[in-house]
DOMARKOL-997831 format. One record per residue (C-alpha): residue number from 1; residue in three letters; x, y, z. Coordinates in Angstrom, 2 decimals, decimal comma. Example, Ala and Ser with C-alpha at 12.3 -4.5 7.8 and 13.67 -1.06 7.14 Angstrom:
<atoms>
{atom 1; ala; {12,30; -4,50; 7,80}},
{atom 2; ser; {13,67; -1,06; 7,14}},
</atoms>
This chain:
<atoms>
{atom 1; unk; {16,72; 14,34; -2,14}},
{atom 2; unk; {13,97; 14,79; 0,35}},
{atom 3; unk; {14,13; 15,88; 4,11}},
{atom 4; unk; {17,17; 17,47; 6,04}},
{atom 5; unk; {20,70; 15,99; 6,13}},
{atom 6; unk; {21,48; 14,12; 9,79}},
{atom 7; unk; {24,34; 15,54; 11,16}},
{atom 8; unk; {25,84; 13,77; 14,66}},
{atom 9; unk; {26,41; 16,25; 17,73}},
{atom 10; unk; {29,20; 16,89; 19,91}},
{atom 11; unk; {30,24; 14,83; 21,69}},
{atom 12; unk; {29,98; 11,51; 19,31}},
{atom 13; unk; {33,20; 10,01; 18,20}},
{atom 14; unk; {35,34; 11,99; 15,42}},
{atom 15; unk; {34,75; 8,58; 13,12}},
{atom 16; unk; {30,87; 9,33; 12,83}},
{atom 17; unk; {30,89; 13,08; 13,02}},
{atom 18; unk; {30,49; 13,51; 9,45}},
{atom 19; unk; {27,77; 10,72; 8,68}},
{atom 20; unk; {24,92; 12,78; 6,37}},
{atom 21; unk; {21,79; 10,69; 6,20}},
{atom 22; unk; {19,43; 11,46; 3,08}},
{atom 23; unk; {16,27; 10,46; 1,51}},
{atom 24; unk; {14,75; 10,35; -2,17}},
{atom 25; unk; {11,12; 9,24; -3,12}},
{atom 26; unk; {10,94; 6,73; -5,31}},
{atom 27; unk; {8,53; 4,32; -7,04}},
{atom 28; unk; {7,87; 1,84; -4,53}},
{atom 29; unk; {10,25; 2,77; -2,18}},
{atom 30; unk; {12,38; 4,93; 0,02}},
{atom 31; unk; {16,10; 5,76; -1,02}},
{atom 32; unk; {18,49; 6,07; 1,44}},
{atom 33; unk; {22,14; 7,14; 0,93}},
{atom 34; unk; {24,73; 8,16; 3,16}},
{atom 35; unk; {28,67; 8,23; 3,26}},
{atom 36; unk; {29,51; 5,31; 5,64}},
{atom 37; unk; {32,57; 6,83; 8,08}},
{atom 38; unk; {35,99; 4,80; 8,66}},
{atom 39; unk; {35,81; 1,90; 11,42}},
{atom 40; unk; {32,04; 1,54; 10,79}},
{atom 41; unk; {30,86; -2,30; 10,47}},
{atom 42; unk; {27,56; -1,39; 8,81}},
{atom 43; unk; {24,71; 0,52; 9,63}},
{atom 44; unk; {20,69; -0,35; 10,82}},
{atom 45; unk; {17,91; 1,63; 9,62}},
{atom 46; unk; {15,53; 2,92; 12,01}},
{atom 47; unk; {11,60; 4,11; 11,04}},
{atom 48; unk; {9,03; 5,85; 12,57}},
{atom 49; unk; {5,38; 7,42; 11,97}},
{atom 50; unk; {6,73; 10,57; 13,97}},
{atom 51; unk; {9,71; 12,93; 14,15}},
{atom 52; unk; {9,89; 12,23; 17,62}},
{atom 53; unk; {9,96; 8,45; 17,55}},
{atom 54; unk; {9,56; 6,28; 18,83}},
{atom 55; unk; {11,86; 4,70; 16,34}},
{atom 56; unk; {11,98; 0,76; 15,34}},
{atom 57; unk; {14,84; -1,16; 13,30}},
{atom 58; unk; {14,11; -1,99; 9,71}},
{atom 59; unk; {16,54; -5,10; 9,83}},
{atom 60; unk; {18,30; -7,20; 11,58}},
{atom 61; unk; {21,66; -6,72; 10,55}},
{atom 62; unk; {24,07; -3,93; 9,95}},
{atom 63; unk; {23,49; -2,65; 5,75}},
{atom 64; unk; {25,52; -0,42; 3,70}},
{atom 65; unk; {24,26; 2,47; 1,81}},
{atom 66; unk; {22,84; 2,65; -0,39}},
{atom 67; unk; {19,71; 1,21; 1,22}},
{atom 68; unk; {16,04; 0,88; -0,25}},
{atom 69; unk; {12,94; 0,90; 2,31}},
{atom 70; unk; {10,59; -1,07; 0,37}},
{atom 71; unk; {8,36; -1,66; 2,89}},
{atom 72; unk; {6,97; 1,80; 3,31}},
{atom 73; unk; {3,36; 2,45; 2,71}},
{atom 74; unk; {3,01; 4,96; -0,82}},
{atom 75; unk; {1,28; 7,89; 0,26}},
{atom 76; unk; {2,70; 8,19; 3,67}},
{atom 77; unk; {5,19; 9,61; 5,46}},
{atom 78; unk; {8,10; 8,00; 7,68}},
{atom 79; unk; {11,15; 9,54; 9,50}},
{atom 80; unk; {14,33; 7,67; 8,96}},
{atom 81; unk; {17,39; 7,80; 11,58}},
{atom 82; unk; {20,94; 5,15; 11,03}},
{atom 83; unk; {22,73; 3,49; 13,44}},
{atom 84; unk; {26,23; 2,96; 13,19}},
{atom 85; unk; {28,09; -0,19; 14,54}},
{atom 86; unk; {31,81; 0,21; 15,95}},
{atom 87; unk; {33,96; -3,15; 16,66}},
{atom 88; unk; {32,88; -2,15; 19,85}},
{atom 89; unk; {29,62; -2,95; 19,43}},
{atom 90; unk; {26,39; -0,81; 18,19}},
{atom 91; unk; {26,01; 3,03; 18,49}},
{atom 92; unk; {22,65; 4,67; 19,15}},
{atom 93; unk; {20,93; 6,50; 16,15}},
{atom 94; unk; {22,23; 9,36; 14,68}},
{atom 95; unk; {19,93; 12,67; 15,61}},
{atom 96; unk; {18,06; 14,31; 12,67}},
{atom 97; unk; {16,35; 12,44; 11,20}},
{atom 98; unk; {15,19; 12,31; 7,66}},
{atom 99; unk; {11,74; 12,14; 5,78}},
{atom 100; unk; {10,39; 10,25; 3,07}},
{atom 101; unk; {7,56; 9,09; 1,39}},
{atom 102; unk; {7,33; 6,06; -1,69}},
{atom 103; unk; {5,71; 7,00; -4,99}},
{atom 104; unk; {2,79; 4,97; -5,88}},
{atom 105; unk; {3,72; 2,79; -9,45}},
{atom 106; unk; {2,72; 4,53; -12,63}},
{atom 107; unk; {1,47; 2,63; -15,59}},
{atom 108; unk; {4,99; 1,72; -16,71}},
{atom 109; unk; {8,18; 0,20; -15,07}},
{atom 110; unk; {10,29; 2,88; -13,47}},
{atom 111; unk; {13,50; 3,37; -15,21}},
{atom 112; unk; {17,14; 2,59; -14,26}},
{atom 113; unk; {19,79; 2,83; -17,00}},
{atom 114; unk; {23,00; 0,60; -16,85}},
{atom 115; unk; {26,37; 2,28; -18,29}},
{atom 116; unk; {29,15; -0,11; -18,69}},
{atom 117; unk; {32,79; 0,06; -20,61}},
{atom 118; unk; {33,65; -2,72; -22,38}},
{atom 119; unk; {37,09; -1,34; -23,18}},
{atom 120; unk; {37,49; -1,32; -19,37}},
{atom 121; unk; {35,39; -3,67; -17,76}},
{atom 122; unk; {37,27; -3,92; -14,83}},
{atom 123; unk; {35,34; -0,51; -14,09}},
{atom 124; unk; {32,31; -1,05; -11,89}},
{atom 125; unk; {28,79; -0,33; -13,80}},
{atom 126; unk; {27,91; 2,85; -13,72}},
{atom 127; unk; {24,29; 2,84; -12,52}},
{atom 128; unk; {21,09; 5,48; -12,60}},
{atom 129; unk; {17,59; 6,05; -12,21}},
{atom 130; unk; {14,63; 4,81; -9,62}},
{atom 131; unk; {16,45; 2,64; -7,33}},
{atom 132; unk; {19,58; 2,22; -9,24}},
{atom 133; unk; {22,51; 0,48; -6,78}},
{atom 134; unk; {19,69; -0,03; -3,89}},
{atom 135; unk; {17,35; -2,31; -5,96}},
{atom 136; unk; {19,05; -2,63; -9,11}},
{atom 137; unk; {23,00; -3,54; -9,34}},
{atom 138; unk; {25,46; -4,79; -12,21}},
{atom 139; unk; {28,16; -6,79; -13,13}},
{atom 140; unk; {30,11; -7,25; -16,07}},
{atom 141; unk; {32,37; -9,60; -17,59}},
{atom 142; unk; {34,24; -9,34; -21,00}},
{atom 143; unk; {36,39; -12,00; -23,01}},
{atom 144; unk; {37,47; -13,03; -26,66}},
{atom 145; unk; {35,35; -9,71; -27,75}},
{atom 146; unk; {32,18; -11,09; -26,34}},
{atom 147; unk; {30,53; -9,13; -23,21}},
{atom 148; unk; {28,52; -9,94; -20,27}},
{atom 149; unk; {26,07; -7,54; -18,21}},
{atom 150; unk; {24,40; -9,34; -15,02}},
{atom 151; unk; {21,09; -6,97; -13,67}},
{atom 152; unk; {19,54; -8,25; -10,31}},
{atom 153; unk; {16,54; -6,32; -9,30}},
{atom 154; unk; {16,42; -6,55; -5,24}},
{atom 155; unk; {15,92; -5,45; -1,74}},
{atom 156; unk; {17,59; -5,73; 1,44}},
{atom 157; unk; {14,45; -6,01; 2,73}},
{atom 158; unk; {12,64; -8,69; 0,71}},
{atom 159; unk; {12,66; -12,32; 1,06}},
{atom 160; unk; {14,01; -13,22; -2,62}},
{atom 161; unk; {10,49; -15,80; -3,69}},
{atom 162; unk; {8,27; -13,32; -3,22}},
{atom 163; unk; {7,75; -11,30; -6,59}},
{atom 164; unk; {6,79; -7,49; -6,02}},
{atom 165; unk; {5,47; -5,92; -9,40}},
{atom 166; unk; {5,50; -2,39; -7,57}},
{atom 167; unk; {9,04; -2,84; -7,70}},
{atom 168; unk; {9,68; -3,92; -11,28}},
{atom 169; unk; {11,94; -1,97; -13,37}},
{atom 170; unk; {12,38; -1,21; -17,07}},
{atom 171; unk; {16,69; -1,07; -17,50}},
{atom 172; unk; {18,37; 0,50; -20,24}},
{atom 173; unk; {21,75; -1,16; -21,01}},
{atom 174; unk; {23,71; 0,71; -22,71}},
{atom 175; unk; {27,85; -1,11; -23,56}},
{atom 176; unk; {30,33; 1,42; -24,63}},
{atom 177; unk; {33,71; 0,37; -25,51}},
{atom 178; unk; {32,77; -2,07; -28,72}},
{atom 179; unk; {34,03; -1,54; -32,12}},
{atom 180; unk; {32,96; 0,95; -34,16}},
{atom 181; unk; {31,24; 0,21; -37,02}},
{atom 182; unk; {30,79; -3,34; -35,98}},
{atom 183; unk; {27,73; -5,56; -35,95}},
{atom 184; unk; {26,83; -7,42; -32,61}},
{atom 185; unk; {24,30; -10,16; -31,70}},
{atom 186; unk; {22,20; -9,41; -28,57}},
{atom 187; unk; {20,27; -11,93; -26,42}},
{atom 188; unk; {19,69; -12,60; -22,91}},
{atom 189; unk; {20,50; -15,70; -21,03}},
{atom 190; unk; {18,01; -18,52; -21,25}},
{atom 191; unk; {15,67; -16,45; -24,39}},
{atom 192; unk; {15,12; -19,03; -27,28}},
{atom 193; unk; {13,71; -16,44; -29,55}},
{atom 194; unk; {16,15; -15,18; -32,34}},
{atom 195; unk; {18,76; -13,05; -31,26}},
{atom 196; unk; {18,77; -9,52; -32,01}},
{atom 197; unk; {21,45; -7,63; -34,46}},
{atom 198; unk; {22,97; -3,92; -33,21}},
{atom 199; unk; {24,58; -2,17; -35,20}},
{atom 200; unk; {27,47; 0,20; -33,68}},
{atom 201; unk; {28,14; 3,84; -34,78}},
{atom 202; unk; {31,01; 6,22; -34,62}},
{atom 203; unk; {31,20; 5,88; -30,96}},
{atom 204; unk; {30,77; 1,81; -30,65}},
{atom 205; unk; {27,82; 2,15; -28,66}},
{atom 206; unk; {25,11; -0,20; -28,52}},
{atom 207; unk; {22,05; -0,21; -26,16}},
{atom 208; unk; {18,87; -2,37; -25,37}},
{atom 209; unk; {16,06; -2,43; -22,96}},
{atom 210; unk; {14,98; -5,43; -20,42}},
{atom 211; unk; {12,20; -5,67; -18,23}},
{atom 212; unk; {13,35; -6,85; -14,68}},
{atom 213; unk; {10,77; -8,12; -12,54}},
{atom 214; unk; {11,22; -7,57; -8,10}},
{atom 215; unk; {13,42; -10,28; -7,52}},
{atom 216; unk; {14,77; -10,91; -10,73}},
{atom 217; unk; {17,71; -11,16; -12,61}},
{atom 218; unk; {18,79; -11,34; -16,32}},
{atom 219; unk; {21,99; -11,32; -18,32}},
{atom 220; unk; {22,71; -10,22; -21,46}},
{atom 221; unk; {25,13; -11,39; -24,10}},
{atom 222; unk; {26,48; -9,39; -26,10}},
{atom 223; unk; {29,10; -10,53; -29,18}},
{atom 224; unk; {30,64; -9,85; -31,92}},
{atom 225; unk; {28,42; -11,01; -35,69}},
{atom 226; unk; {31,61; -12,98; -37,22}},
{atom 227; unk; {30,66; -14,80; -40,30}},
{atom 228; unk; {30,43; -18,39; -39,74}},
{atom 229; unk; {32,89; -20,58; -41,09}},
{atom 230; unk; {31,66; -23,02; -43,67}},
{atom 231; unk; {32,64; -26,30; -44,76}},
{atom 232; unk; {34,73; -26,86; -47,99}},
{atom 233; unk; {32,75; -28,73; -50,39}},
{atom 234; unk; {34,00; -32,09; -52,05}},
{atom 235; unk; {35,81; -31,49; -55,10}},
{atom 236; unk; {33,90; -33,33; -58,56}},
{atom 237; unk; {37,23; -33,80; -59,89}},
{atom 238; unk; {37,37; -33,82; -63,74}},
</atoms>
């Protein structure tokens, strides 16, 4: 990650002493990640052209981390500060202050790769790459066998109808947990072309790749290839 961490001074309350503010470029976009302290209700990203400030809100409301600036310029640098909010009502912004600067888009999709368990999918998605859990998120559902893995490509940022191609992303899905050995169809939600066969190995993995537009969303079904049952014919008799 990019810049210095922001660490709070004396004197600010023992519940936001220990709040680390830091940035990575990415594709697109500004990461920022922190570890939100107990009693806070949400946080509001400040920016600014220059260390010094003066510093301007990115939002209106309080966000949690992890949080995407998608709004900053490729090529140029910003200083980020957070602001913590108390029941009390809103703290000023954290000192030291953070840099960062978006990558301009390559000639492919930046790439975010989506882990799941099916053997436990009660266990959140386990999520990596160029935006992963600040653009990109999961969820999974699994039943009779057949699995479930929602991707929404987004920003806090972004009003939903506007489509960003900067901020497309190529995700690898990759479902653990399946039976070994086993053959699976593939297909995503609403796709009328043919569905696609997987074959699982030793360790019942199987993985595919989607492209995921900025704001999109896809889901992919995954289940199990049982032969289909067919329909006893008539006997002749003699």
């Amino acid at each position: 990650m990019n810049g210095r961490p922001g660490l709070a001074p004396a004197g600010v309350p023992p519940s936001l002493d220990r709040t680390v503010l830091r940035s990575r470029d990415g594709i697109g976009h500004v990461l920022l990640d922190w570890l939100p302290a107990p009693g806070t209700a949400g946080y509001v990203v400040h920016r600014s052209d220059h260390y010094e400030g003066p510093y301007e809100p990115l939002h209106p409301g309080p966000v949690l981390p992890p949080y995407a600036d998608t709004r900053a310029e490729p090529g140029r640098g910003y200083w980020y500060r957070i602001a913590p909010g108390t029941p009390e009502g809103p703290e000023p912004p954290l000192p030291g202050p953070v840099r960062g600067c978006a990558l301009a888009p390559g000639s492919a999709p930046a790439g975010v790769r989506v882990r799941i368990d099916a053997g436990a999918p009660h266990r959140p998605a386990h999520l990596t790459g160029d935006g992963a859990r600040a653009l990109v998120t999961a969820t999974v559902t699994a039943r009779d066998g057949t699995v479930e893995v929602r991707v929404v490509n987004a920003a806090a940022d972004r009003p939903r109808a506007i489509p960003v191609p900067a901020l497309g992303r190529r995700v690898t899905v990759e479902v653990a947990g399946l039976e070994p050995g086993a053959r699976y169809r593939m297909r995503p939600a609403g796709d009328t072309g043919p569905e696609a066969l997987a074959h699982t190995g030793p360790d019942g993995l199987v993985r595919t790749t989607l492209d995921l537009p900025m704001p999109g969303s896809r889901t992919l079904r995954i289940a199990p290839d049982r032969p289909r049952p067919h329909s006893a014919k008539e006997d002749p008799g003699p």
